[in-house]
N, C-alpha and C positions, 0 to 999 in steps of 0.2 A: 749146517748153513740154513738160515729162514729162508721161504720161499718167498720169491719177489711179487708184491703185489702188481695185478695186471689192473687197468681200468677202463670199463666197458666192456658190450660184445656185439662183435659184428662179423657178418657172415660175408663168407667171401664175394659174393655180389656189392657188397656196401664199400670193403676196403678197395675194392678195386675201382669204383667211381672216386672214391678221395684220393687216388695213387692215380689215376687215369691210364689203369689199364681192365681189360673184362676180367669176371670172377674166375671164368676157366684159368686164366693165367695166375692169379692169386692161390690157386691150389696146386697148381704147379711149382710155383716157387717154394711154396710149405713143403711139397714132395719132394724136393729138389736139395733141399735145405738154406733157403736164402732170405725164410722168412720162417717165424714159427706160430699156431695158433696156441695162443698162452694161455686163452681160456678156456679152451677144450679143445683136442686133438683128436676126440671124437668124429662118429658122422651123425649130425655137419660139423667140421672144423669152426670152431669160434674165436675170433683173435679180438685182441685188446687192440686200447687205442697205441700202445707202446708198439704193436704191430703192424699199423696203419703206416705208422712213420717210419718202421725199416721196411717195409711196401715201396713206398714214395720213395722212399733214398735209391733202393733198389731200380724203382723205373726212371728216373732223373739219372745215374752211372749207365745203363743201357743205352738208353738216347741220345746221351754227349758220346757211344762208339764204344763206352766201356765193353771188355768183353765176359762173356755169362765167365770164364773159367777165372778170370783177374777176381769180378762180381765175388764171387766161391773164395777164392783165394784170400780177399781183401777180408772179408767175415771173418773165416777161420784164423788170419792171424791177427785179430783186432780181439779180437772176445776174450781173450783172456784180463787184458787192459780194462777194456770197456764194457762186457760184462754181456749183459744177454740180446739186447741191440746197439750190437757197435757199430753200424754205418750212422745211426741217430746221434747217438754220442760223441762219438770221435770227430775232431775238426779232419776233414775231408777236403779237397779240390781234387780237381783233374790238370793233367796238363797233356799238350800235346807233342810224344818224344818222339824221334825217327819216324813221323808218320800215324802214329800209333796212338791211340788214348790212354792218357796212363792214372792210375789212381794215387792218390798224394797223400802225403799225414802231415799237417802242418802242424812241427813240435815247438819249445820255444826255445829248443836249439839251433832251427832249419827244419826244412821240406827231406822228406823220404818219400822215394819215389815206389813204388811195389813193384818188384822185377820176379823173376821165376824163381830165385833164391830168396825172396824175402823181399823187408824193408833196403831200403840202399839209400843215405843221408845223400843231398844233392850238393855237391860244392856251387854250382851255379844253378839253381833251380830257374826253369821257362819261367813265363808266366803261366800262374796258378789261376785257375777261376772255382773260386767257392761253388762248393755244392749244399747248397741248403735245402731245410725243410720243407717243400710248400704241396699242402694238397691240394688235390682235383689239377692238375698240370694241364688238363685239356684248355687251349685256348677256347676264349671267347668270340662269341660274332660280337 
């Protein structure tokens, strides 16, 4: 299998002002497994720009309530599909089930919802709110 081209590099200080969280937390997630640095997994860690934006997707599912083990869980069974950043890739929303934030796969069959077992097709899916791309999430003054 060819290796996927990455583009750019930037060090965990830099992804974390586009994702709007600190660098500490960017190498956590890398350590963690919920982001990878594609251009060097060296010290320092270098990540592409393709890593910036499973960054962002990552900090955008935290803050709508997602939680870090779903965050984990949602990765690990997207990547096969989606390949080596699947929160950027995969059509994503959240919704909100029994209280809970839950992570969504909008197919063009229906919503699946991600429970502890896996995917689960929603016969009535909530309302969904897309989670897209967007860097630097820090509001403005």
């Amino acid at each position: 299998m060819a290796a996927t081209r990455v583009h750019g590099q930037f060090l965990a200080a830099e992804v974390g002002e586009l994702a709007g969280v600190s660098g500490t937390t960017i190498g956590q997630w890398a350590r963690w497994g919920y982001i990878r640095s594609s251009a060097s997994d060296g010290d320092p860690r270098v990540y592409g720009v393709e890593d910036v934006g499973e960054a962002t997707m990552v900090a955008e599912l935290l803050a709508r309530g997602v939680s870090h083990r779903d965050v984990h869980r949602a990765i690990e069974r997207l990547g096969e599909e989606y390949g080596a950043w699947p929160l950027s890739e995969a059509p994503l929303g959240t919704a909100r089930i029994r209280g809970r934030c839950c992570v969504v796969l909008r197919e063009p069959d229906g919503c699946c919802v991600l429970l502890a077992r896996g995917w689960q097709l929603m016969a009535t899916p909530p309302h969904v709110e897309e989670v897209r791309l967007r860097l630097n999430r820090r509001r403005r003054a």
